[in-house]
NULUM-505104 format. One record per atom (N, C-alpha, C): atom name; residue number from 1; x, y, z. Coordinates in pm, 1 decimal. Atoms other than C-alpha are relative to their C-alpha. Layout:
[rolo CA; NUM; [X; Y; Z]];
...
***
This chain:
[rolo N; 1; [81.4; -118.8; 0.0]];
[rolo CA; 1; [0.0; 0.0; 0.0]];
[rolo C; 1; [85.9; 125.4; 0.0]];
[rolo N; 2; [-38.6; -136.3; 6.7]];
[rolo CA; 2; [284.8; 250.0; 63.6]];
[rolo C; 2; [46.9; -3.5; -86.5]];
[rolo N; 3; [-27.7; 4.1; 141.4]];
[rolo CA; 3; [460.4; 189.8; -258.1]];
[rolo C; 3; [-124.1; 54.8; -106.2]];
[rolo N; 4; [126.8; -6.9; 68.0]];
[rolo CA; 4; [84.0; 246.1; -425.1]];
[rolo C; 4; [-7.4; 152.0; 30.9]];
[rolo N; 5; [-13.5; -160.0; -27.0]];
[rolo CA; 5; [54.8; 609.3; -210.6]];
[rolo C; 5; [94.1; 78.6; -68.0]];
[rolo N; 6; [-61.6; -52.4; 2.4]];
[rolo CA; 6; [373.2; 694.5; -285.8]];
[rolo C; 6; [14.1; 24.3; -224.5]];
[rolo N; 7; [33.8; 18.8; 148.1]];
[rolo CA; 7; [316.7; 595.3; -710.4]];
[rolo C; 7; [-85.2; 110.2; -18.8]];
[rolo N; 8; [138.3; -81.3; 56.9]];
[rolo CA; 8; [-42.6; 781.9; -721.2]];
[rolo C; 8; [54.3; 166.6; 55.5]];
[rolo N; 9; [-8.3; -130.5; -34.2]];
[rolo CA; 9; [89.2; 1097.1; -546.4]];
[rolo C; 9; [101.5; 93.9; -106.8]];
[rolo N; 10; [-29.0; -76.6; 121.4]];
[rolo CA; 10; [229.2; 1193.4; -867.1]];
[rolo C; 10; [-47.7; -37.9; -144.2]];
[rolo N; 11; [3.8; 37.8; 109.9]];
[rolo CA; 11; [32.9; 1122.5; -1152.9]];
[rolo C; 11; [119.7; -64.0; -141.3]];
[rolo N; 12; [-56.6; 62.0; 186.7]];
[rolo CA; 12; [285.0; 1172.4; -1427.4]];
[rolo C; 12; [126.3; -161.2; 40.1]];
[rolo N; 13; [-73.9; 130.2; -27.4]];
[rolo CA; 13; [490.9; 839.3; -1255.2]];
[rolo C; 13; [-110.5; -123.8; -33.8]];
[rolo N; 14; [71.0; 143.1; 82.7]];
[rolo CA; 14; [225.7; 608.4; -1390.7]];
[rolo C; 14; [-106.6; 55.8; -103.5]];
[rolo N; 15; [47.4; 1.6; 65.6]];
[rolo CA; 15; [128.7; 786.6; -1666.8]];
[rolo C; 15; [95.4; 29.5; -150.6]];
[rolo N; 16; [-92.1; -49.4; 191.3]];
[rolo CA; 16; [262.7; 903.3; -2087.4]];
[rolo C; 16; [154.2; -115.3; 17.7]];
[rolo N; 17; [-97.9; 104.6; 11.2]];
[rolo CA; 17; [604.6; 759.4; -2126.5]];
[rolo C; 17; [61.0; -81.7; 108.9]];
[rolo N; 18; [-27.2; 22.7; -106.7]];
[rolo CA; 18; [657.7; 653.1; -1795.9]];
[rolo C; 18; [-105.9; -155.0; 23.0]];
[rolo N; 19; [85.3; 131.8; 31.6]];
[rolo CA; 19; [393.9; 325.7; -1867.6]];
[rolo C; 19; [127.5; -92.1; -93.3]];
[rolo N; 20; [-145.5; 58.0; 63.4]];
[rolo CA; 20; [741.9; 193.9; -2112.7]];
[rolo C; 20; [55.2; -37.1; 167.1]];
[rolo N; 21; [-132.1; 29.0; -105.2]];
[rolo CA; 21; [970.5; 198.0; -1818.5]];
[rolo C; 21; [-133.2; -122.3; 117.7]];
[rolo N; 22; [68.7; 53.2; -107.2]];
[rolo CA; 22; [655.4; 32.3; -1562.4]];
[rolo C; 22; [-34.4; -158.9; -91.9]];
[rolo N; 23; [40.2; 99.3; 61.1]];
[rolo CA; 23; [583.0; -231.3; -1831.0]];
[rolo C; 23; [138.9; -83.3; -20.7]];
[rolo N; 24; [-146.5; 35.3; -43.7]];
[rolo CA; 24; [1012.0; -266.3; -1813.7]];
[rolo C; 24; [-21.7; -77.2; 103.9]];
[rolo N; 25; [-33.7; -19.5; -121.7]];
[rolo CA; 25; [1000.6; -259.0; -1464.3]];
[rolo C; 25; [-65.4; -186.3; 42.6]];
[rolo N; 26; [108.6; 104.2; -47.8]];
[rolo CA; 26; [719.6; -560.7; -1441.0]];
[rolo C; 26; [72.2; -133.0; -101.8]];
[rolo N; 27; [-79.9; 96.5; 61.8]];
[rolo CA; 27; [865.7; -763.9; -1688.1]];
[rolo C; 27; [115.1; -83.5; 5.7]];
[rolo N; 28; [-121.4; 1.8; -56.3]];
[rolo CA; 28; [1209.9; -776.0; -1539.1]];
[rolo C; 28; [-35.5; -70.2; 136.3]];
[rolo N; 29; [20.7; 69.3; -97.7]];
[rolo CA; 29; [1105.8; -831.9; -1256.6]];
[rolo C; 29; [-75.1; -151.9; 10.8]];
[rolo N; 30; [50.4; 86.2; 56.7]];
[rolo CA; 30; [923.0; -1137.2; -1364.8]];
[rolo C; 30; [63.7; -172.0; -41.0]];
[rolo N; 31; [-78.8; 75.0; -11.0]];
[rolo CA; 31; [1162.8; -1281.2; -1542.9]];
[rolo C; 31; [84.3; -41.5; 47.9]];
[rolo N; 32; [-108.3; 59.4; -101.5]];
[rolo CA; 32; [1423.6; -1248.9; -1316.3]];
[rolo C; 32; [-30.0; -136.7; 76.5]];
[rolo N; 33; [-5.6; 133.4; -116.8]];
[rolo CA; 33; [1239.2; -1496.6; -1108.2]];
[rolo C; 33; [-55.3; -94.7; -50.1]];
[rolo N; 34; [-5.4; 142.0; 62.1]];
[rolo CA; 34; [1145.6; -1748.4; -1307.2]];
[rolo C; 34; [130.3; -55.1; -51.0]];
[rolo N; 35; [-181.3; 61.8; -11.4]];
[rolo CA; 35; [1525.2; -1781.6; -1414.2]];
[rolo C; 35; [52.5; -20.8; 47.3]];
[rolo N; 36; [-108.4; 62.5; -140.0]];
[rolo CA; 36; [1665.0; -1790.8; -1075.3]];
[rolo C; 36; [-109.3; -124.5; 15.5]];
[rolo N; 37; [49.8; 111.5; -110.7]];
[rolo CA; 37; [1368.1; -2002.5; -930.9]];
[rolo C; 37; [51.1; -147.1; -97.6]];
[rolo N; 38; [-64.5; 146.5; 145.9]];
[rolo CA; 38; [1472.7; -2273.4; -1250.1]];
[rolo C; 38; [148.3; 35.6; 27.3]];
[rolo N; 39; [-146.4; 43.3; 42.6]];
[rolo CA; 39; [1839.3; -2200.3; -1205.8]];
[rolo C; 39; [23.8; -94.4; 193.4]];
[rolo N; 40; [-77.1; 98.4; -171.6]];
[rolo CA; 40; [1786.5; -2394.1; -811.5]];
[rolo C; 40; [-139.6; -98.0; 17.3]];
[rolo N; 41; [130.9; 133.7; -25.4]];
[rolo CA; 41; [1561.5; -2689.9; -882.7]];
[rolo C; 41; [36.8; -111.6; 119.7]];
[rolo N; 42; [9.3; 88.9; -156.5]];
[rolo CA; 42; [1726.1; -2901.3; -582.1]];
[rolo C; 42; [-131.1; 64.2; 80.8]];
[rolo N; 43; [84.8; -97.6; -100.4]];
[rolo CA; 43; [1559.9; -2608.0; -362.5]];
[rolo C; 43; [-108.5; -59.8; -3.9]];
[rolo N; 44; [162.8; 16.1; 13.2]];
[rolo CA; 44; [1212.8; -2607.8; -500.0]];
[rolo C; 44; [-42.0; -192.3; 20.7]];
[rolo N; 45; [5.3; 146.4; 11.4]];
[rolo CA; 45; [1251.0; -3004.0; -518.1]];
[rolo C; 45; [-41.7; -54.2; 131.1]];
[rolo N; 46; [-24.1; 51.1; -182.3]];
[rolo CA; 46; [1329.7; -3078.4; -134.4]];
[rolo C; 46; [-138.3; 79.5; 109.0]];
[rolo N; 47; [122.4; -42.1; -3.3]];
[rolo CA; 47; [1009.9; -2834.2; -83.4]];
[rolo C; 47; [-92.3; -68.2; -48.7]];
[rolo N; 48; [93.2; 71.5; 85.4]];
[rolo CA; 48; [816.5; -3041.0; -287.2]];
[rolo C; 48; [-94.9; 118.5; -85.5]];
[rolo N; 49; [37.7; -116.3; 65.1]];
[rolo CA; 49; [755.8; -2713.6; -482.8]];
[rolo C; 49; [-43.1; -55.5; -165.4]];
[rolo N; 50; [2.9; -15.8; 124.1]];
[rolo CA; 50; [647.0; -2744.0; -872.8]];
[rolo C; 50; [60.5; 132.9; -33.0]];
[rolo N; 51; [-77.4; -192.2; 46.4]];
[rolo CA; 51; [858.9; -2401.1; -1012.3]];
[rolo C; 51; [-116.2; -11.3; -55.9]];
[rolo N; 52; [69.7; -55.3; 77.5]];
[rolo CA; 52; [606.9; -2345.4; -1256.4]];
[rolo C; 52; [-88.8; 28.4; 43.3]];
[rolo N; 53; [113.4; -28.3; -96.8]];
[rolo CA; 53; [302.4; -2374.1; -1047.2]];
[rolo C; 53; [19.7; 71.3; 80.3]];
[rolo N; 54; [-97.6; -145.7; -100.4]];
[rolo CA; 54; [506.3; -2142.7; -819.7]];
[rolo C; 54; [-22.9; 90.3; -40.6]];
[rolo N; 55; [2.6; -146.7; 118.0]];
[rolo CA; 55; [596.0; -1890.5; -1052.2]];
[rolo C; 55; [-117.4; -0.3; -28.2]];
[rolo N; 56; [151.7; -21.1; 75.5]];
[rolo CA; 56; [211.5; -1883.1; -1215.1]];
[rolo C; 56; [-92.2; 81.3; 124.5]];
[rolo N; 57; [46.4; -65.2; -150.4]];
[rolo CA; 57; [73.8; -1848.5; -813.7]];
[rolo C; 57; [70.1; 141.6; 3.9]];
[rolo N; 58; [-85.3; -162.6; -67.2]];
[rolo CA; 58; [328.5; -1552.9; -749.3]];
[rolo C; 58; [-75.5; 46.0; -96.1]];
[rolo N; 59; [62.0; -51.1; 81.9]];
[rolo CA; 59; [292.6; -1421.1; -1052.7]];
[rolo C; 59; [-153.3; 91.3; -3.9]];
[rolo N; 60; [151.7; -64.5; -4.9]];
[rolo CA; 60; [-71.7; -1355.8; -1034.3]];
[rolo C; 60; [-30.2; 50.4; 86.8]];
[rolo N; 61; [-7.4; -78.8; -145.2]];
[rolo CA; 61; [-70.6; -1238.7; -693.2]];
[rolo C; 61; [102.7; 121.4; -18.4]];
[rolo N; 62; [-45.5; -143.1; 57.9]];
[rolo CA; 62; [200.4; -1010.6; -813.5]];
[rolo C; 62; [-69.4; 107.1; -48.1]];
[rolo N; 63; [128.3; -120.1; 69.5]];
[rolo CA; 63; [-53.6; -890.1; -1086.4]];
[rolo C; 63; [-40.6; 106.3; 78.4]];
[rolo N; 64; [120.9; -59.5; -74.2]];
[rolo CA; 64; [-317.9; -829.7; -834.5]];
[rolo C; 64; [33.1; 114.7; 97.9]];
[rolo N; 65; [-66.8; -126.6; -54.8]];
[rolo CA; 65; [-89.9; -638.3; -637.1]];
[rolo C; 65; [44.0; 100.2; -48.5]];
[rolo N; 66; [-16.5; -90.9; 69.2]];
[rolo CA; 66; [15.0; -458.6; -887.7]];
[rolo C; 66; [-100.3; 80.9; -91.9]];
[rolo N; 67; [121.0; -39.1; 64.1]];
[rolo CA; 67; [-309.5; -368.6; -1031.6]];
[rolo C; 67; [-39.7; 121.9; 65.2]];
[rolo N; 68; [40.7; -152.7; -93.1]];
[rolo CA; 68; [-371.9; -105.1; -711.9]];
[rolo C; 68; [92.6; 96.4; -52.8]];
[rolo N; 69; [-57.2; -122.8; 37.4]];
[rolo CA; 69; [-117.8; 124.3; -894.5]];
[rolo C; 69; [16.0; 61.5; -110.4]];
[rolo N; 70; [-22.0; -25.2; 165.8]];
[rolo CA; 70; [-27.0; 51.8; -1235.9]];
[rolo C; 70; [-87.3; -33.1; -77.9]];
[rolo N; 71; [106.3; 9.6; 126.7]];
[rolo CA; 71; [-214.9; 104.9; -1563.3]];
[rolo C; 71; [-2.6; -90.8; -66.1]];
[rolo N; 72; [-42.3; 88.0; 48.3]];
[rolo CA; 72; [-113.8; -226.9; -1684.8]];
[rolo C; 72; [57.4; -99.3; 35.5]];
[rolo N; 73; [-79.5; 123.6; -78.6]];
[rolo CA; 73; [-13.4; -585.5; -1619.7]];
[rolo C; 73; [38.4; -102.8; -120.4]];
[rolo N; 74; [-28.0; 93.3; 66.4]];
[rolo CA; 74; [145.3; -811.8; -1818.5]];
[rolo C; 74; [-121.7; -112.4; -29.4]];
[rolo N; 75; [89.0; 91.2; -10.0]];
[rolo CA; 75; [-86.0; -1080.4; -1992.1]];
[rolo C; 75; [41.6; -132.8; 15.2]];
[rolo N; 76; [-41.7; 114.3; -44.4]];
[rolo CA; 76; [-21.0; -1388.1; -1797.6]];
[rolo C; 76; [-64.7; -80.2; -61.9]];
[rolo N; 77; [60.7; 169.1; 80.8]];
[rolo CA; 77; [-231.5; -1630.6; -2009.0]];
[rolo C; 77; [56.8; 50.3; -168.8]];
[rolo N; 78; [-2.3; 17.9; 134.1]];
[rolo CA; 78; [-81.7; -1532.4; -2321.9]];
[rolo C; 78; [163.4; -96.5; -13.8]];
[rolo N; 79; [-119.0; 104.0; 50.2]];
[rolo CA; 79; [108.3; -1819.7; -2427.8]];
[rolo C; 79; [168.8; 34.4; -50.6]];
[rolo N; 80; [-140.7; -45.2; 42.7]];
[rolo CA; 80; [423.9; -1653.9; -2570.8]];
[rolo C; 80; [44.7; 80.0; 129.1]];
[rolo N; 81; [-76.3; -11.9; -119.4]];
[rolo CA; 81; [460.5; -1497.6; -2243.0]];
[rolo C; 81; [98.4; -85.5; 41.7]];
[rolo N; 82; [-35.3; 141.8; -26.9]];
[rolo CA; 82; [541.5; -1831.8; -2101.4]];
[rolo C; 82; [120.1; -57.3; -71.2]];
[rolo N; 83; [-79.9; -12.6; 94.0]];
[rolo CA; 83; [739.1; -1937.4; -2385.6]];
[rolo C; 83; [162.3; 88.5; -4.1]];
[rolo N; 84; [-121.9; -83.3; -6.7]];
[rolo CA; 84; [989.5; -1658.4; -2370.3]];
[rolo C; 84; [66.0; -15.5; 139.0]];
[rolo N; 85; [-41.7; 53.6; -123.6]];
[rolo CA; 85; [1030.5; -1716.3; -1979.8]];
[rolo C; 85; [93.1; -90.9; -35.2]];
[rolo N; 86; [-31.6; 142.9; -4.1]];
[rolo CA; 86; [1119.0; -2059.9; -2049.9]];
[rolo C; 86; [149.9; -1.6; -152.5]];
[rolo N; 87; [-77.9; 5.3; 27.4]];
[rolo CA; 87; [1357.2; -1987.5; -2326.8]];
[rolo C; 87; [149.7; 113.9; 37.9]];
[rolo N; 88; [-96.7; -54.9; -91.1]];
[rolo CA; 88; [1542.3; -1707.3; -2121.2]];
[rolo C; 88; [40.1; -56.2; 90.3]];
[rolo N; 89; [-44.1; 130.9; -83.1]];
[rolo CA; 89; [1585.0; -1999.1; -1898.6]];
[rolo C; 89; [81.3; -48.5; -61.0]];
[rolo N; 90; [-130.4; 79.3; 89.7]];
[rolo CA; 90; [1776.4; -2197.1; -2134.6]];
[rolo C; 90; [106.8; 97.3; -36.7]];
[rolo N; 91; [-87.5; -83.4; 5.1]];
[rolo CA; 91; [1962.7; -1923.6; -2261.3]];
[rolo C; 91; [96.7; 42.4; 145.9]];
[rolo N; 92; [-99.5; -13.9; -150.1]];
[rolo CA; 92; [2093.9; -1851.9; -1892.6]];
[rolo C; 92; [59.5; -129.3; 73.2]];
[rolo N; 93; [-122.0; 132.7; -32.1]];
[rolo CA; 93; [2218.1; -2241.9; -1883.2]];
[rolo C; 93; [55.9; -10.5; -78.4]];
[rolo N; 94; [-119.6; -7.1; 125.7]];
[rolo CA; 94; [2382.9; -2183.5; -2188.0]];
[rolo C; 94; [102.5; 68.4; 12.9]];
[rolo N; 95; [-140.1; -146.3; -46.3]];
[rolo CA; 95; [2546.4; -1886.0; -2081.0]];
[rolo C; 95; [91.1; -78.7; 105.5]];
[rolo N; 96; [-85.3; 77.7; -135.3]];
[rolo CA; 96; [2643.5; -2060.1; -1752.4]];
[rolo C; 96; [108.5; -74.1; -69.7]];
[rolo N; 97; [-133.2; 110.7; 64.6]];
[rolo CA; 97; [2788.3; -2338.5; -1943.9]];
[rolo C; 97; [103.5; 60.9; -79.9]];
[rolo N; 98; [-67.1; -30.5; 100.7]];
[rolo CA; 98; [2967.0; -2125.0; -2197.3]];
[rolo C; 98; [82.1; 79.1; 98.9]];
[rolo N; 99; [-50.8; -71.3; -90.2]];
[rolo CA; 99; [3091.5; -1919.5; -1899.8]];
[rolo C; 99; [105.2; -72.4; 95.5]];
[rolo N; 100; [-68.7; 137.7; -53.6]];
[rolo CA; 100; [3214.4; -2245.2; -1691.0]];
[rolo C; 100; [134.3; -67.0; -115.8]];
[rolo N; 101; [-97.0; 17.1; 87.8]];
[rolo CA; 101; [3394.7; -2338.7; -2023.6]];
[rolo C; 101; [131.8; 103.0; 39.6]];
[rolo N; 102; [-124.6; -92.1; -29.6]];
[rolo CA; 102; [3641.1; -2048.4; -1958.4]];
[rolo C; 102; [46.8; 7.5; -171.4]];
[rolo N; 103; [-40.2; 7.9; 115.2]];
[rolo CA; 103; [3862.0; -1936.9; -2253.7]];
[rolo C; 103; [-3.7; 84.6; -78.7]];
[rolo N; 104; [81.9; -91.2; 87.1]];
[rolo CA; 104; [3799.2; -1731.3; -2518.5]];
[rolo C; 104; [-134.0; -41.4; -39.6]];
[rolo N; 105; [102.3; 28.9; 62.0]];
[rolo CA; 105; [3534.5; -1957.7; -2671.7]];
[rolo C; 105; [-120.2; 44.3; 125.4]];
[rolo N; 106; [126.5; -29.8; -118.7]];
[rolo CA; 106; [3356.3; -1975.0; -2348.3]];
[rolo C; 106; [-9.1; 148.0; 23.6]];
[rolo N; 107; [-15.0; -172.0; 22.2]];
[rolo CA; 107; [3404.2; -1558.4; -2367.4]];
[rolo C; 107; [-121.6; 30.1; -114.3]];
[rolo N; 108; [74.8; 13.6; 144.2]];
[rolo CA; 108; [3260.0; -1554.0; -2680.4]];
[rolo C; 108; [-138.7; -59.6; 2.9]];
[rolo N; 109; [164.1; 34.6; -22.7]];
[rolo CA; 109; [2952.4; -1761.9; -2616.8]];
[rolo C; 109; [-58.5; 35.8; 105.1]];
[rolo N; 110; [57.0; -108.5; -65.0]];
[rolo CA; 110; [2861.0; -1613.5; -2328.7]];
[rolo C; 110; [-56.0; 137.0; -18.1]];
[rolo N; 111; [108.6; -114.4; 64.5]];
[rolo CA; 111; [2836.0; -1311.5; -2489.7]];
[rolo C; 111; [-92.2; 13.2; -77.8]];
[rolo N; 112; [124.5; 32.4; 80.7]];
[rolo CA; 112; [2637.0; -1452.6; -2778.8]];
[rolo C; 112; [-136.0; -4.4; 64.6]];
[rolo N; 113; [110.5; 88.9; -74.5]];
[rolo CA; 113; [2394.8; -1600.9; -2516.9]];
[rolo C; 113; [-81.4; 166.3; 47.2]];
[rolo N; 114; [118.8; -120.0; -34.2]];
[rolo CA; 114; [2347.2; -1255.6; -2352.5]];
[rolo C; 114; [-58.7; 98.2; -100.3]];
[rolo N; 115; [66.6; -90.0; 137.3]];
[rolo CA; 115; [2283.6; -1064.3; -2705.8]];
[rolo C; 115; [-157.4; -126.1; 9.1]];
[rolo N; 116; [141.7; 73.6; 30.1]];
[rolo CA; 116; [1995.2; -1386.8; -2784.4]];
[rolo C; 116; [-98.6; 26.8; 137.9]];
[rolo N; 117; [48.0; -49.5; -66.2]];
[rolo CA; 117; [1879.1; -1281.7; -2422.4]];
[rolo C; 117; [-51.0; 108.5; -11.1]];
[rolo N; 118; [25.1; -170.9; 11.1]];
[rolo CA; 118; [1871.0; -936.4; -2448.2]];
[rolo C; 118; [-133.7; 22.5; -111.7]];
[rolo N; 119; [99.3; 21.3; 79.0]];
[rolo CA; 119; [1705.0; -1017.6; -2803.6]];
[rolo C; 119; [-164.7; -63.9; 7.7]];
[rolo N; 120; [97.3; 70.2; -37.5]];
[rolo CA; 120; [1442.4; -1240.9; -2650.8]];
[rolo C; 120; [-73.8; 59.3; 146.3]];
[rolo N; 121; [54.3; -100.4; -113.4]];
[rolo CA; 121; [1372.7; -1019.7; -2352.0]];
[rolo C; 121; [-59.3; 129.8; -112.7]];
[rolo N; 122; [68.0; -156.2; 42.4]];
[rolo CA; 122; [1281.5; -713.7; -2623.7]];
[rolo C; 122; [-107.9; -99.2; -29.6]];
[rolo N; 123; [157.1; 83.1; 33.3]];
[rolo CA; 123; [1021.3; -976.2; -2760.1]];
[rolo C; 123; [-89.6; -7.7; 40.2]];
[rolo N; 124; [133.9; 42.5; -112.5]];
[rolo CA; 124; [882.9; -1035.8; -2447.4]];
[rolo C; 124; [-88.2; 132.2; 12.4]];
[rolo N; 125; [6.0; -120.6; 12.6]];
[rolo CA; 125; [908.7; -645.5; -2412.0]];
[rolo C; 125; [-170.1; 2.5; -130.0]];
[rolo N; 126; [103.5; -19.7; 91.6]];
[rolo CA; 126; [652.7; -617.7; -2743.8]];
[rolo C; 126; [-125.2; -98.9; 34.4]];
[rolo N; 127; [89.2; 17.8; 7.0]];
[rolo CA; 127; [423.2; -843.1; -2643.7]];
[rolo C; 127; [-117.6; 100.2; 85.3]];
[rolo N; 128; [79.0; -92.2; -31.2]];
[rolo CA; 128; [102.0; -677.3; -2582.1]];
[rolo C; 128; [-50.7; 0.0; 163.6]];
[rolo N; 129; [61.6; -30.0; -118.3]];
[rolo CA; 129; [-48.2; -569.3; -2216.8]];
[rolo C; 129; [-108.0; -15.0; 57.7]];
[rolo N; 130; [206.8; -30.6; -28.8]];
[rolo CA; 130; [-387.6; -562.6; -2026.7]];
[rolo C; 130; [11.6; 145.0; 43.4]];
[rolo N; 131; [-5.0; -101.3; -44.9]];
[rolo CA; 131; [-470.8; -257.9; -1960.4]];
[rolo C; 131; [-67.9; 7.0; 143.3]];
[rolo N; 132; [16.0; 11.9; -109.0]];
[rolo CA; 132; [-559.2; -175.3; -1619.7]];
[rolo C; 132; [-79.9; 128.1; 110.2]];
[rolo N; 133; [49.0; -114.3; -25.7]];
[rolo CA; 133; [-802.5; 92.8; -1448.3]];
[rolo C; 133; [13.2; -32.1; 159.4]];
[rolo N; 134; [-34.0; 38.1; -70.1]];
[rolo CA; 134; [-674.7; 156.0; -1150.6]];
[rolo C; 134; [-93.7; 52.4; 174.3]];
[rolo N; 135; [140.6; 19.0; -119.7]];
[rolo CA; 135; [-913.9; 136.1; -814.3]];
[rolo C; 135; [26.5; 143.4; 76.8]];
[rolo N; 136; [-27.7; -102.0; -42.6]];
[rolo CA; 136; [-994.6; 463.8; -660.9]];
[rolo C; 136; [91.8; 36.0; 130.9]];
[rolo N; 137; [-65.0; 74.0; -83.8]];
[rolo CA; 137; [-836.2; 293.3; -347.9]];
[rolo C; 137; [88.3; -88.2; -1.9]];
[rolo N; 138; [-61.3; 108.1; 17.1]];
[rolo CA; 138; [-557.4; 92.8; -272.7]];
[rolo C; 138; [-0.3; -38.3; 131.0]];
[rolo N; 139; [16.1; 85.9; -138.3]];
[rolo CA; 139; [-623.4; -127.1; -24.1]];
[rolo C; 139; [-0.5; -169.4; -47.6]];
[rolo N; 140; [-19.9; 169.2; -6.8]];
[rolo CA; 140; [-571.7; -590.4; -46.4]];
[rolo C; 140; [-3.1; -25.2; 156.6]];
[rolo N; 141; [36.4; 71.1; -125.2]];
[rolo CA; 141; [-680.0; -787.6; 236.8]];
[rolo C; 141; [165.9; -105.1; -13.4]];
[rolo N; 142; [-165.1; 133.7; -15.2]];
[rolo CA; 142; [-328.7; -1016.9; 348.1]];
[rolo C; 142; [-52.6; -123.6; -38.6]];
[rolo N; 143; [37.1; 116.6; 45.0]];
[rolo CA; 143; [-306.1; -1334.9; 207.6]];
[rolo C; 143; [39.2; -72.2; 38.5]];
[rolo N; 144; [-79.5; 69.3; -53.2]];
[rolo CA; 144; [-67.0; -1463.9; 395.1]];
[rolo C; 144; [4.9; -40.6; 125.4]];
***
């Protein structure tokens, strides 16, 4: 909620070009954690966690939390969402491995890996948004 006060008490921070950088901001954040939570499958394992069913739960609870501020949320059922997650995943065990190699080559593909990242993160970037009208209130009951 104070993150939400502190957003709305200036319009132009969630509004005109400043919706780019929040649709950044959500995205990133996103993927970051579906790539770490997949780069430590013992973890989630010894939990008896599913990652994906994980990530999908957060995720959407993210949304919803993020819905009290911002004009927009990523569309979690659109299939190429998903998709791109899952191959910025691979790409970051490729890198690893090409990184672990040492060397020049392993130099070299590492950096390849983070250009096809970078490339596959703007993708995700273009896919399209929900839009989001945002509640005259921000207030969520705990869930936890």
């Amino acid at each position: 909620e104070a993150f939400s006060l502190i957003m709305r008490s200036d319009p132009k921070l969630i509004s005109g070009a400043n919706r780019y950088w929040i649709k950044f901001f959500l995205l990133a954040v996103f993927a970051t954690m579906y790539v770490r939570d997949h780069a430590r499958p013992a973890f989630h394992n010894a939990l008896g966690v599913d990652i994906e069913d994980y990530d999908m739960k957060v995720f959407r609870l993210t949304s919803e939390i993020s819905r009290q501020v911002f004009p927009l949320e990523l569309d979690l059922d659109n299939p190429a969402l998903m998709a791109g997650f899952r191959k910025l995943n691979r790409i970051n065990a490729q890198a690893t491995a090409a990184d672990e190699a040492g060397g020049v080559s392993g130099w070299i593909g590492k950096k390849w890996h983070m250009l096809r990242a970078g490339l596959t993160f703007a993708r995700l970037y273009m896919l399209p948004t929900k839009a989001n009208r945002i509640p005259e209130h921000s207030r969520l009951h705990p869930v936890w």
